[in-house]
mmCIF file of the N, C-alpha and C atoms, coordinates in Angstrom:
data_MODEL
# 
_entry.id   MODEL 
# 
loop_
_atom_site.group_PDB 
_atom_site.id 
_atom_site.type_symbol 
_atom_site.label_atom_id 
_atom_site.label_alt_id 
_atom_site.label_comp_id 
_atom_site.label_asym_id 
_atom_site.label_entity_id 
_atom_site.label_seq_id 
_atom_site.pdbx_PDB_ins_code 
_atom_site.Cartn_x 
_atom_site.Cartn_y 
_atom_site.Cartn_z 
_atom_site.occupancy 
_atom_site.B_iso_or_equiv 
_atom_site.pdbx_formal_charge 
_atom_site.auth_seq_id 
_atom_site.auth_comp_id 
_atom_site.auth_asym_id 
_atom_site.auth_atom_id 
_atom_site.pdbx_PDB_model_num 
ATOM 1   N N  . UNK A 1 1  ? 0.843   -1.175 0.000   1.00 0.00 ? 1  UNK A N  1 
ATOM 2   C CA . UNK A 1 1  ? 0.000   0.000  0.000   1.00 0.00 ? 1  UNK A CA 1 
ATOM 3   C C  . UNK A 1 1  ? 0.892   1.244  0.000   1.00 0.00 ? 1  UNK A C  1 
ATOM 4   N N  . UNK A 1 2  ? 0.672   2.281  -1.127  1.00 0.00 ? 2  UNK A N  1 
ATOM 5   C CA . UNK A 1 2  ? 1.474   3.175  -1.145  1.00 0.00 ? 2  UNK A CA 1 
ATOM 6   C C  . UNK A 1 2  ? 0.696   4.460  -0.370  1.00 0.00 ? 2  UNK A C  1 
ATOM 7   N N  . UNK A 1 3  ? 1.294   5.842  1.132   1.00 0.00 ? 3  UNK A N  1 
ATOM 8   C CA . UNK A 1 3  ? 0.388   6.462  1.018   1.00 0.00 ? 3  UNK A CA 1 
ATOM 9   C C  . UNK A 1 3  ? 1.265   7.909  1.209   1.00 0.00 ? 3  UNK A C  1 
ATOM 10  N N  . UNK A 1 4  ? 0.250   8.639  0.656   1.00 0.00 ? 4  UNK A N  1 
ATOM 11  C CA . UNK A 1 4  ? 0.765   10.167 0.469   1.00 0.00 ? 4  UNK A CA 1 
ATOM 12  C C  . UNK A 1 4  ? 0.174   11.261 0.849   1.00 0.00 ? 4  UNK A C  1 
ATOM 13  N N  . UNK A 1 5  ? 0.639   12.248 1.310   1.00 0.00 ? 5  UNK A N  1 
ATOM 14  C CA . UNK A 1 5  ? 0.147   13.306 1.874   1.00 0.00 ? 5  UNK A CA 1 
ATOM 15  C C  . UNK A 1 5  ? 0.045   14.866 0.187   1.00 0.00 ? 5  UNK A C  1 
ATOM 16  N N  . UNK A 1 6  ? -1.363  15.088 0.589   1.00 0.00 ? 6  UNK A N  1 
ATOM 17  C CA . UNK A 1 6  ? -2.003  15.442 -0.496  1.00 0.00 ? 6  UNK A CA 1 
ATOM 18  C C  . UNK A 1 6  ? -2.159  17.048 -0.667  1.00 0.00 ? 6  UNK A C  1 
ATOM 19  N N  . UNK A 1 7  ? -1.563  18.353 -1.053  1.00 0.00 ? 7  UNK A N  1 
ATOM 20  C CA . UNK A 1 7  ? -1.748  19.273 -0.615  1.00 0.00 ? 7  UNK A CA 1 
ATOM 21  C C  . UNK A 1 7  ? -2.563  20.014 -1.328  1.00 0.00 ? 7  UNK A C  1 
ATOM 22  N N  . UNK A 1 8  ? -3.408  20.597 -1.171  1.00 0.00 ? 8  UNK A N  1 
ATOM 23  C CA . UNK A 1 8  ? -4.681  20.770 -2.210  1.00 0.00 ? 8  UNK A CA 1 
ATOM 24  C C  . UNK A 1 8  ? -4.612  22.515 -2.333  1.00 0.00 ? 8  UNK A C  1 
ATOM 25  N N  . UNK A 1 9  ? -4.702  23.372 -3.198  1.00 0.00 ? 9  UNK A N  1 
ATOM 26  C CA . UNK A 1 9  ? -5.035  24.760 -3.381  1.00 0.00 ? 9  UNK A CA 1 
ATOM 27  C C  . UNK A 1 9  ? -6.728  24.992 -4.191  1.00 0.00 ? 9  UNK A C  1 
ATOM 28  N N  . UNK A 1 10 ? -7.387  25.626 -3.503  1.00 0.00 ? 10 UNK A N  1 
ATOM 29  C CA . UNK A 1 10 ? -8.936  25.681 -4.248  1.00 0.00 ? 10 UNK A CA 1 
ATOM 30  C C  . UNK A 1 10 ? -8.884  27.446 -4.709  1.00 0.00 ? 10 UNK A C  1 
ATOM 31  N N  . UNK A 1 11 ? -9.588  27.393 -5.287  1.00 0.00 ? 11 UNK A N  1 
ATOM 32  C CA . UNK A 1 11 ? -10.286 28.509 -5.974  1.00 0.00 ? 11 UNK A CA 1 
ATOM 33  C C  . UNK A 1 11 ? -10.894 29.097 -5.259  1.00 0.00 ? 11 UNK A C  1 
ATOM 34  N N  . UNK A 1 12 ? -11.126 30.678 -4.881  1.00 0.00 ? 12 UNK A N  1 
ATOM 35  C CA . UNK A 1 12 ? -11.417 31.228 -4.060  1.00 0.00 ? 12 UNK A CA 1 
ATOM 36  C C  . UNK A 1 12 ? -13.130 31.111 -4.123  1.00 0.00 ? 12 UNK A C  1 
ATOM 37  N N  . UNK A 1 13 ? -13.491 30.660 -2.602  1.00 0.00 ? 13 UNK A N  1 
ATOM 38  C CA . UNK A 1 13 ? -15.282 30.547 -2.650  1.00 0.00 ? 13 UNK A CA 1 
ATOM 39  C C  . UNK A 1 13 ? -15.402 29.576 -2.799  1.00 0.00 ? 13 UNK A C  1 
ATOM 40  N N  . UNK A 1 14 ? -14.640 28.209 -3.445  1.00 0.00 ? 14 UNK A N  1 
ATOM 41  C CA . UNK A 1 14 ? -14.956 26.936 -3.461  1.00 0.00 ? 14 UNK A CA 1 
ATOM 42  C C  . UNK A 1 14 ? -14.913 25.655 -2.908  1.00 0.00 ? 14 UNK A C  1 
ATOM 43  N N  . UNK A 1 15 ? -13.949 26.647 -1.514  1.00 0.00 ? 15 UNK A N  1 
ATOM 44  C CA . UNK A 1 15 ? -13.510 25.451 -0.315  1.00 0.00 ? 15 UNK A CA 1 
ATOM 45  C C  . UNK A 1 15 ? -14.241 24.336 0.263   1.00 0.00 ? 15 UNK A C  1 
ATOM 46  N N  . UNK A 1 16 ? -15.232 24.963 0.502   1.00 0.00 ? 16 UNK A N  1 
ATOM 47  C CA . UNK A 1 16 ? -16.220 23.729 0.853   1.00 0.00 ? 16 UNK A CA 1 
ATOM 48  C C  . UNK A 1 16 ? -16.618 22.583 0.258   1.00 0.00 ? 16 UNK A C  1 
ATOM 49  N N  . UNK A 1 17 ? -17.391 23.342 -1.196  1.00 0.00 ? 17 UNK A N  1 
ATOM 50  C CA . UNK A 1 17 ? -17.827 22.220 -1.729  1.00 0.00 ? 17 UNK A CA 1 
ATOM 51  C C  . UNK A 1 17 ? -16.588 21.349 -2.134  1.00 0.00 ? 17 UNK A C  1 
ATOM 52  N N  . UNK A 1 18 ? -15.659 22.122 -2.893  1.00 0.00 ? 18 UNK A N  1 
ATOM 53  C CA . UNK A 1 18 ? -14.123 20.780 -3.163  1.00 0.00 ? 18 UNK A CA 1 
ATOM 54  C C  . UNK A 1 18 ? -14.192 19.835 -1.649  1.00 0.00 ? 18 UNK A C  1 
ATOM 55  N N  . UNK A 1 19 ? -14.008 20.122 -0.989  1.00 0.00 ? 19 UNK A N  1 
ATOM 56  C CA . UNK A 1 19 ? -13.462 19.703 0.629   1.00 0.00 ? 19 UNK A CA 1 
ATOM 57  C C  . UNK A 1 19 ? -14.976 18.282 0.673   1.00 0.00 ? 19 UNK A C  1 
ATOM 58  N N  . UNK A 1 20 ? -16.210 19.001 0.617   1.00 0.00 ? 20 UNK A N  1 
ATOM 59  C CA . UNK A 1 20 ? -16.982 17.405 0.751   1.00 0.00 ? 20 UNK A CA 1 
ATOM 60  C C  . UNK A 1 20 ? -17.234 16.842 -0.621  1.00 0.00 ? 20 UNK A C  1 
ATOM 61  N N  . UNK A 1 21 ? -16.773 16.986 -1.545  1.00 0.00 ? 21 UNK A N  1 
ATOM 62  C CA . UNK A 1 21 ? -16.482 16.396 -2.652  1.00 0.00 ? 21 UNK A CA 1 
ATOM 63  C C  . UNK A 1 21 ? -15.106 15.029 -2.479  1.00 0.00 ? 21 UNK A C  1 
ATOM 64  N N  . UNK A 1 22 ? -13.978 15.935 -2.488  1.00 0.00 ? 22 UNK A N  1 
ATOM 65  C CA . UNK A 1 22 ? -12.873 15.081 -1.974  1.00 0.00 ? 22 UNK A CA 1 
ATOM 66  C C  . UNK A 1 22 ? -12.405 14.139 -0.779  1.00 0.00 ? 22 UNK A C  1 
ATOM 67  N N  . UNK A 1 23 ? -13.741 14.866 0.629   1.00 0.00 ? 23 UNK A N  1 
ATOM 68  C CA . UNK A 1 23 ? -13.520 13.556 1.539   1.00 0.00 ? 23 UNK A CA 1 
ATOM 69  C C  . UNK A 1 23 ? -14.459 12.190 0.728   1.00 0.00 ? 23 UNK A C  1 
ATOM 70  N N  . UNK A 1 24 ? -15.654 12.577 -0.283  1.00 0.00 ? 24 UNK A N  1 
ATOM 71  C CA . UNK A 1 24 ? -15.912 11.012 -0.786  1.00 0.00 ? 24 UNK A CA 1 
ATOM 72  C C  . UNK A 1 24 ? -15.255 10.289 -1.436  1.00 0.00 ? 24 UNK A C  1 
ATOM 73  N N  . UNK A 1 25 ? -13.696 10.693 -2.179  1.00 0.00 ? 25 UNK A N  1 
ATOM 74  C CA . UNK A 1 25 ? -13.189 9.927  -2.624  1.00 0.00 ? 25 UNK A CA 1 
ATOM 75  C C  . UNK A 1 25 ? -12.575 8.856  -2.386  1.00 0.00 ? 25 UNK A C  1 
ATOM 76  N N  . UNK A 1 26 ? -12.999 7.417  -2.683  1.00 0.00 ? 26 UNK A N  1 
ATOM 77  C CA . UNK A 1 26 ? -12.031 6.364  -2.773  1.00 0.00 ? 26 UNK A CA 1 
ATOM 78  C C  . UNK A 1 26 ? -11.237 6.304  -2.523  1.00 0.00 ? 26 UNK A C  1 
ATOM 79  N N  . UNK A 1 27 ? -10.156 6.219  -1.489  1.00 0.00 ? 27 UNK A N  1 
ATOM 80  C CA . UNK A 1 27 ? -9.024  6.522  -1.068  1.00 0.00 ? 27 UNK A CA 1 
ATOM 81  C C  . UNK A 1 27 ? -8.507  7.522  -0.432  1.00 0.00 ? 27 UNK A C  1 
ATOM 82  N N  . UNK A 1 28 ? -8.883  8.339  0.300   1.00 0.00 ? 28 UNK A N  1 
ATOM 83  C CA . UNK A 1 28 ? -8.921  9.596  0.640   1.00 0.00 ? 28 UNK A CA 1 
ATOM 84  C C  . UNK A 1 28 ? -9.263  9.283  2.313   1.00 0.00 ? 28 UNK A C  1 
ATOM 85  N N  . UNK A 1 29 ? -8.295  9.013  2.834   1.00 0.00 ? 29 UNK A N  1 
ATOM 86  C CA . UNK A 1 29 ? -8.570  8.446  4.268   1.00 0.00 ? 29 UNK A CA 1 
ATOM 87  C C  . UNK A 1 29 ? -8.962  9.412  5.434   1.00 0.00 ? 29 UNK A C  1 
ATOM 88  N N  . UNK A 1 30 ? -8.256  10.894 5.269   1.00 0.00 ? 30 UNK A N  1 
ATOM 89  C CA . UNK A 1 30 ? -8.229  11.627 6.242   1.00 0.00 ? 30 UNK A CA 1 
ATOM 90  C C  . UNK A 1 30 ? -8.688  13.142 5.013   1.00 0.00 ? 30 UNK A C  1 
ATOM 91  N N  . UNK A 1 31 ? -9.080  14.216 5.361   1.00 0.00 ? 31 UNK A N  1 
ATOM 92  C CA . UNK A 1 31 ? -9.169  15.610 4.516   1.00 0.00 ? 31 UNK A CA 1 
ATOM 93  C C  . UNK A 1 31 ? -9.303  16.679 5.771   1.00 0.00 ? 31 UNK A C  1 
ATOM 94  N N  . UNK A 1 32 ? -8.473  17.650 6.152   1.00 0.00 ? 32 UNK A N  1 
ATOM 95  C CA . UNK A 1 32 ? -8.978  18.828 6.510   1.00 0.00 ? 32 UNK A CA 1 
ATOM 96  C C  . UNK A 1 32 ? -8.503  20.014 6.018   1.00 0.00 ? 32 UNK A C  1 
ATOM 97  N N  . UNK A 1 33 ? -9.265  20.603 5.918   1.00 0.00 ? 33 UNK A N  1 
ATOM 98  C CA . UNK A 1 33 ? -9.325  22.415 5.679   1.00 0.00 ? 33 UNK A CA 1 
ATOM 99  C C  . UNK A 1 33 ? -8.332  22.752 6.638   1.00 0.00 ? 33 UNK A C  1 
ATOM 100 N N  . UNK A 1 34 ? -7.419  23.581 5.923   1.00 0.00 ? 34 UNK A N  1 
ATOM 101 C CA . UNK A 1 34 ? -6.162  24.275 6.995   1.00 0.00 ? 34 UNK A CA 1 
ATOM 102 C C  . UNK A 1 34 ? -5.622  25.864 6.464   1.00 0.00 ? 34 UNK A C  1 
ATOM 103 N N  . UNK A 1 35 ? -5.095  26.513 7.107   1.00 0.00 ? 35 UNK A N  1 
ATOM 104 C CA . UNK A 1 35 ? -4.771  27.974 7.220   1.00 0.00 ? 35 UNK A CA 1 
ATOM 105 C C  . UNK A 1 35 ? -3.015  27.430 6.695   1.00 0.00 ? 35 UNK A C  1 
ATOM 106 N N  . UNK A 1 36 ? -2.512  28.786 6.106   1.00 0.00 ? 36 UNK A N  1 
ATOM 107 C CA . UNK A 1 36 ? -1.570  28.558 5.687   1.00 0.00 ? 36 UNK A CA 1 
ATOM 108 C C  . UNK A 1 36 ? -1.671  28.942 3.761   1.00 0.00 ? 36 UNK A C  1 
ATOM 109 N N  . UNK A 1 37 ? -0.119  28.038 2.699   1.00 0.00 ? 37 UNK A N  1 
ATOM 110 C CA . UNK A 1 37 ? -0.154  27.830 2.161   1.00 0.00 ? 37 UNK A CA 1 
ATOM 111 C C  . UNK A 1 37 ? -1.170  26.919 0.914   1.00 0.00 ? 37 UNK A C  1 
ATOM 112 N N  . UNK A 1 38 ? -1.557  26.425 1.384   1.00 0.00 ? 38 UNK A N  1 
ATOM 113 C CA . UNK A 1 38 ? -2.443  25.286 0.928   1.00 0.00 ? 38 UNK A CA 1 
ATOM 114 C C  . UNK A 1 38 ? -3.952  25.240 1.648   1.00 0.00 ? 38 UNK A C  1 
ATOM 115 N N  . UNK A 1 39 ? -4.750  24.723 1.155   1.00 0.00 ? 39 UNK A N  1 
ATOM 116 C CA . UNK A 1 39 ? -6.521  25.126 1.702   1.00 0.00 ? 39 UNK A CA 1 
ATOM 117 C C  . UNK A 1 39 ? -6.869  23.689 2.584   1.00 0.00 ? 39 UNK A C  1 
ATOM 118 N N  . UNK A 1 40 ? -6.347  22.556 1.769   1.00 0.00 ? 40 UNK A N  1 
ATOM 119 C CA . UNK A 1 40 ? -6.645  21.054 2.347   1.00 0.00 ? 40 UNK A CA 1 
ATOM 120 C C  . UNK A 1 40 ? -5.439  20.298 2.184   1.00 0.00 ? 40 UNK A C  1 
ATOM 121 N N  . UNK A 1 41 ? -5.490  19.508 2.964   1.00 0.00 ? 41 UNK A N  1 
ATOM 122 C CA . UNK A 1 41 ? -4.341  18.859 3.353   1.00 0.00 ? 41 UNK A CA 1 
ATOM 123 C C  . UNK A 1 41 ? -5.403  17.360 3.165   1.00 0.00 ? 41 UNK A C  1 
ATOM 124 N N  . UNK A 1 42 ? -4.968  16.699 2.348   1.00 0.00 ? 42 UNK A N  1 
ATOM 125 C CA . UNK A 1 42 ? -5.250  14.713 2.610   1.00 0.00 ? 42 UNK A CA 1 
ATOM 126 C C  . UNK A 1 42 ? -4.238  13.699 2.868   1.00 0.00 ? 42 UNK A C  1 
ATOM 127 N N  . UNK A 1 43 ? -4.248  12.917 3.149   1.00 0.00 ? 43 UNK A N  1 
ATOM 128 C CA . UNK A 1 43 ? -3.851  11.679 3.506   1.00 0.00 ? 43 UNK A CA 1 
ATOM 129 C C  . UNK A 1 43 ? -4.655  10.754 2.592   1.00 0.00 ? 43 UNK A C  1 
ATOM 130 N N  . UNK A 1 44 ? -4.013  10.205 0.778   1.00 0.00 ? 44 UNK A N  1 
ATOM 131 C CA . UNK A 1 44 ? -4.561  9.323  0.498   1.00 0.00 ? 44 UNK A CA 1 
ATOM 132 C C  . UNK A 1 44 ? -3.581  7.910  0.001   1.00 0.00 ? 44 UNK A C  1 
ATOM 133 N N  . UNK A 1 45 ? -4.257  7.113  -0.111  1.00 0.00 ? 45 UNK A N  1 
ATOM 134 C CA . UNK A 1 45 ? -3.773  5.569  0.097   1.00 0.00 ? 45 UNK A CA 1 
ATOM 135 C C  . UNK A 1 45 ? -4.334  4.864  -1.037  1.00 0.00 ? 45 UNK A C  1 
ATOM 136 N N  . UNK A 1 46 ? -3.446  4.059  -1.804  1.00 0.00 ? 46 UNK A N  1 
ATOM 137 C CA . UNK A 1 46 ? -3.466  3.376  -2.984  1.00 0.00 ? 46 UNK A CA 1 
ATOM 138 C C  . UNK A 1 46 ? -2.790  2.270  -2.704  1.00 0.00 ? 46 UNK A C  1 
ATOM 139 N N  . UNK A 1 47 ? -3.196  1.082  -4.032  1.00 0.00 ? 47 UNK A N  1 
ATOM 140 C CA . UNK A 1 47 ? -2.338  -0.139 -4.127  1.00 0.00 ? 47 UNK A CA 1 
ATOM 141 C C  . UNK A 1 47 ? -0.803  0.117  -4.510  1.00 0.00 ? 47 UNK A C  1 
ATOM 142 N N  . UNK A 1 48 ? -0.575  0.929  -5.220  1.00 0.00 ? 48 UNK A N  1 
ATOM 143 C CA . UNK A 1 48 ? 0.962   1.242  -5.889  1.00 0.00 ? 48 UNK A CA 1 
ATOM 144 C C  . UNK A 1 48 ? 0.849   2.694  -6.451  1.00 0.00 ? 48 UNK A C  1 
ATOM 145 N N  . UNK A 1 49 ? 2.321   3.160  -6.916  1.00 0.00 ? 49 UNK A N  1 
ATOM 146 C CA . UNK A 1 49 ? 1.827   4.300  -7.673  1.00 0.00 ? 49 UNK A CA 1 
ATOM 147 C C  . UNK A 1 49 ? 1.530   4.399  -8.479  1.00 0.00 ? 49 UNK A C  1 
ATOM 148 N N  . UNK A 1 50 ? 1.166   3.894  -9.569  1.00 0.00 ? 50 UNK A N  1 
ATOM 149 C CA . UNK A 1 50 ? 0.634   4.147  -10.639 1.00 0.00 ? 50 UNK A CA 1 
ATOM 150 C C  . UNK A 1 50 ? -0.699  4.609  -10.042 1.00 0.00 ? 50 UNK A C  1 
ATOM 151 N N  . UNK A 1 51 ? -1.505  3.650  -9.669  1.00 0.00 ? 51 UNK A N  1 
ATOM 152 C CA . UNK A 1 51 ? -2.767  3.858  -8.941  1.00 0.00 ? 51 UNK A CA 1 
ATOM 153 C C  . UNK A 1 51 ? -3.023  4.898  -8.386  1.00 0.00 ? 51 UNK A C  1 
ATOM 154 N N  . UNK A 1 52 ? -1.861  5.690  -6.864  1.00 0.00 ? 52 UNK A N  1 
ATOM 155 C CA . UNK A 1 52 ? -2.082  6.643  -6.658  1.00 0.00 ? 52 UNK A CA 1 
ATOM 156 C C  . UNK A 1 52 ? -1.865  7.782  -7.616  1.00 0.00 ? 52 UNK A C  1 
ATOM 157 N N  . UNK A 1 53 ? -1.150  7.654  -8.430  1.00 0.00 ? 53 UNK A N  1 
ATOM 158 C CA . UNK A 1 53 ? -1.169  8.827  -9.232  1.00 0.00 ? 53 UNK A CA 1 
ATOM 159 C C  . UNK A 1 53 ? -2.520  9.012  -10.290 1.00 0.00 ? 53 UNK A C  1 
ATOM 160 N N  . UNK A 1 54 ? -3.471  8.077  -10.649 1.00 0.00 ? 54 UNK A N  1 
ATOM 161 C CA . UNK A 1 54 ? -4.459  8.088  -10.967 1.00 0.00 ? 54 UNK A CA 1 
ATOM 162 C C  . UNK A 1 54 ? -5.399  8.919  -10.257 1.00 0.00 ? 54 UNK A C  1 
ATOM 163 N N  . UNK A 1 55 ? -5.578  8.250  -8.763  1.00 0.00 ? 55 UNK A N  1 
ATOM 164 C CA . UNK A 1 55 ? -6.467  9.023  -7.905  1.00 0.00 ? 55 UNK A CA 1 
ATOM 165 C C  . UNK A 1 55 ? -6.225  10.086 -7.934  1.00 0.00 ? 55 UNK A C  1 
ATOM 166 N N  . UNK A 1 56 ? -4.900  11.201 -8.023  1.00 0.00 ? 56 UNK A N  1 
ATOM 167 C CA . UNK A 1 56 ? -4.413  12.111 -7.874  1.00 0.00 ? 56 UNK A CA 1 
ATOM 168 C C  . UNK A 1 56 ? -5.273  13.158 -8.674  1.00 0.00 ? 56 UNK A C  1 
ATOM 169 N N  . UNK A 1 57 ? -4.612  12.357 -9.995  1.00 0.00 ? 57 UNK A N  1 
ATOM 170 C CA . UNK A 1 57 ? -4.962  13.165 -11.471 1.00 0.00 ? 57 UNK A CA 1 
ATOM 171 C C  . UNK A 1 57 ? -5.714  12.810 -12.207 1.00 0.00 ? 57 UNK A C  1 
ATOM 172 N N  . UNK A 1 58 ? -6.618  12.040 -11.605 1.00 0.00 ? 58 UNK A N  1 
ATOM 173 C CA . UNK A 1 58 ? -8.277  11.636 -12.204 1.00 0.00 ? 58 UNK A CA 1 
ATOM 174 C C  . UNK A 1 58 ? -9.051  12.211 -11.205 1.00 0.00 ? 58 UNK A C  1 
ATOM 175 N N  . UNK A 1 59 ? -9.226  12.118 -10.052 1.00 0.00 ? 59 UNK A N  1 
ATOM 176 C CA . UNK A 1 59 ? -10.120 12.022 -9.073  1.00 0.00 ? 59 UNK A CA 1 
ATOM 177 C C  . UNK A 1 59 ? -10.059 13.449 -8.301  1.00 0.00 ? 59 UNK A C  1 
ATOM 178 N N  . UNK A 1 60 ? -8.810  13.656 -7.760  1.00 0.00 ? 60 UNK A N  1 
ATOM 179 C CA . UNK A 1 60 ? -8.603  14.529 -6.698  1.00 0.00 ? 60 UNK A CA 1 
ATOM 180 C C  . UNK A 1 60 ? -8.817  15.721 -7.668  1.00 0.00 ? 60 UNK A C  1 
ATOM 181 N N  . UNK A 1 61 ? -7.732  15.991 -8.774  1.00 0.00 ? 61 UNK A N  1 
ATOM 182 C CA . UNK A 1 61 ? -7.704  17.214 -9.260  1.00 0.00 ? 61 UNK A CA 1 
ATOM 183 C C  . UNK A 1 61 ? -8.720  17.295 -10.731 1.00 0.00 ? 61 UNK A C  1 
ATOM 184 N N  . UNK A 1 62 ? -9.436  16.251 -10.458 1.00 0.00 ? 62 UNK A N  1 
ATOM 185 C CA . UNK A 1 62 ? -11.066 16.566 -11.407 1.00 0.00 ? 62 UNK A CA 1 
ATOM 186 C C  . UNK A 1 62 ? -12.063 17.242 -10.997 1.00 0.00 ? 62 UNK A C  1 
ATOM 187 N N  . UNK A 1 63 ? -11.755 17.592 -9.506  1.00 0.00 ? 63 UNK A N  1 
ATOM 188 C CA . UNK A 1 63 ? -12.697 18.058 -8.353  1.00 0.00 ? 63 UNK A CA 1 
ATOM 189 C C  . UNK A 1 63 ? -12.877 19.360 -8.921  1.00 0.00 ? 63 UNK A C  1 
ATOM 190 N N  . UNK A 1 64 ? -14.208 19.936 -9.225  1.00 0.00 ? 64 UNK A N  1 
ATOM 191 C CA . UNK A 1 64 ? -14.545 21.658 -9.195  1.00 0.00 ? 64 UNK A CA 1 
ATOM 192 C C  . UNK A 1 64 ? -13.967 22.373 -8.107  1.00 0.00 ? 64 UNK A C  1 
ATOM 193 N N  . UNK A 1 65 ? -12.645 23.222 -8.676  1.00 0.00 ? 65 UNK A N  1 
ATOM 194 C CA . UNK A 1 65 ? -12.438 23.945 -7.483  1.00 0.00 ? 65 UNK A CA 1 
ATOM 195 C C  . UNK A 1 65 ? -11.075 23.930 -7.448  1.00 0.00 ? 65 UNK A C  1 
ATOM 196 N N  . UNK A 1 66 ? -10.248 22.693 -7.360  1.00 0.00 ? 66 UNK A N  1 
ATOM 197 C CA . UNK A 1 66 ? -9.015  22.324 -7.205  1.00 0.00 ? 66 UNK A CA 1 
ATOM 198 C C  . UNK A 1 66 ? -8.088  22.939 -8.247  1.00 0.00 ? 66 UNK A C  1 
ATOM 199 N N  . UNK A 1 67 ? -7.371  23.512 -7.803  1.00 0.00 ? 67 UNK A N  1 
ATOM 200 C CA . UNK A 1 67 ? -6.580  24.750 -8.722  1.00 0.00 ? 67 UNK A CA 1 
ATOM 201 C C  . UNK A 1 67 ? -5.005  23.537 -9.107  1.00 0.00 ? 67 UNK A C  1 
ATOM 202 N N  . UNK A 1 68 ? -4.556  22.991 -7.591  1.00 0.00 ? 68 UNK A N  1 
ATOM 203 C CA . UNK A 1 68 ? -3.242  22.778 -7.578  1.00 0.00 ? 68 UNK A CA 1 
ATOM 204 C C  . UNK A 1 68 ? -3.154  21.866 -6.694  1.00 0.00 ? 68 UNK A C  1 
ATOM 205 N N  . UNK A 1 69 ? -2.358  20.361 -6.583  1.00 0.00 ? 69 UNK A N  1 
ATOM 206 C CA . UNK A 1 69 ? -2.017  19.845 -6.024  1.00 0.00 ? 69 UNK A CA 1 
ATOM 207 C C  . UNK A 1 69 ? -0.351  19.706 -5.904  1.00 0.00 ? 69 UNK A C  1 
ATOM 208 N N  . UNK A 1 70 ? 0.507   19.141 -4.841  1.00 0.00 ? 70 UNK A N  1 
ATOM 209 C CA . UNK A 1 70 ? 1.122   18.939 -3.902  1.00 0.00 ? 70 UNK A CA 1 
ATOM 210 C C  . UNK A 1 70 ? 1.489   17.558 -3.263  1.00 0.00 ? 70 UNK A C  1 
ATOM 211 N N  . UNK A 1 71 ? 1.696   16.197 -3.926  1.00 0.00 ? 71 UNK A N  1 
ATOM 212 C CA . UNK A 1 71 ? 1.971   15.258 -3.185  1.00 0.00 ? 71 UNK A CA 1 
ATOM 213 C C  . UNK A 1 71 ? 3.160   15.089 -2.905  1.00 0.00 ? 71 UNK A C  1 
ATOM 214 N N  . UNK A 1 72 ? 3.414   14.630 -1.686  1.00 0.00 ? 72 UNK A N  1 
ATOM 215 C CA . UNK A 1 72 ? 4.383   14.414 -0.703  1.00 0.00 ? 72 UNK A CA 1 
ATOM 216 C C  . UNK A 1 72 ? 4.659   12.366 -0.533  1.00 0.00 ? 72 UNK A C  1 
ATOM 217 N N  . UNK A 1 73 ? 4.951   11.612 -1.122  1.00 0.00 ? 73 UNK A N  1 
ATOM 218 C CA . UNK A 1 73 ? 5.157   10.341 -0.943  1.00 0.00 ? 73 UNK A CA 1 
ATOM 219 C C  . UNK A 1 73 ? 5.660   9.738  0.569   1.00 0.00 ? 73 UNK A C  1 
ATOM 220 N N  . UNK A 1 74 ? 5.165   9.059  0.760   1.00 0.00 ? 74 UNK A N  1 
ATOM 221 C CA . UNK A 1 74 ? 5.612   8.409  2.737   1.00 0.00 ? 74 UNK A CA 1 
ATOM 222 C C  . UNK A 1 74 ? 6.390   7.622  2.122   1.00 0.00 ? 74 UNK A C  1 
ATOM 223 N N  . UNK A 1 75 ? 7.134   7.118  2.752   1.00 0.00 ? 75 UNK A N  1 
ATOM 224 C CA . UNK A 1 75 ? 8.447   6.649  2.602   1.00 0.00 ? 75 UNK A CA 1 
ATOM 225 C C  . UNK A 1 75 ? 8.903   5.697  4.158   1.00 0.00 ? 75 UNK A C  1 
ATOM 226 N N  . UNK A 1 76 ? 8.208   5.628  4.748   1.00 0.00 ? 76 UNK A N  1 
ATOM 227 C CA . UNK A 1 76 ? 8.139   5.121  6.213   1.00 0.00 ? 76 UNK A CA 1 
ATOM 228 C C  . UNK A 1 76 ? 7.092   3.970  6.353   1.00 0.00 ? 76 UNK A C  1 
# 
């Protein structure tokens, strides 16, 4: 199981709905809204990477709203 920390930038006004859009995704274990650089922060989890990079760039950043992602690979 490969898992990665997900850093999400939204479009201004669209935080929310991206945010309960993206906690239904398939793989998407953890999502919160955070202050700072970045709007959401996830924690998502795949079989390998190929896979996660699917979820990434099919799923996550298909989301209305999602300007920019940010993955960070675990390695631990």
């Amino acid at each position: 199981m490969v898992k990665a920390f997900v850093f999400v930038n939204i479009e201004a006004s669209k935080h929310y709905e991206a945010f309960e859009k993206i906690k239904q995704i398939e793989g998407v274990r953890e999502a919160h809204i955070v202050t700072g650089l970045h709007d959401i922060i996830l924690l998502a989890e795949a079989e390998s990477i190929k896979a996660l990079g699917e979820l990434i760039v099919k799923k996550i950043q298909g989301v209305p709203g999602v300007s920019r992602t940010v993955t960070c690979i675990a390695v631990d």
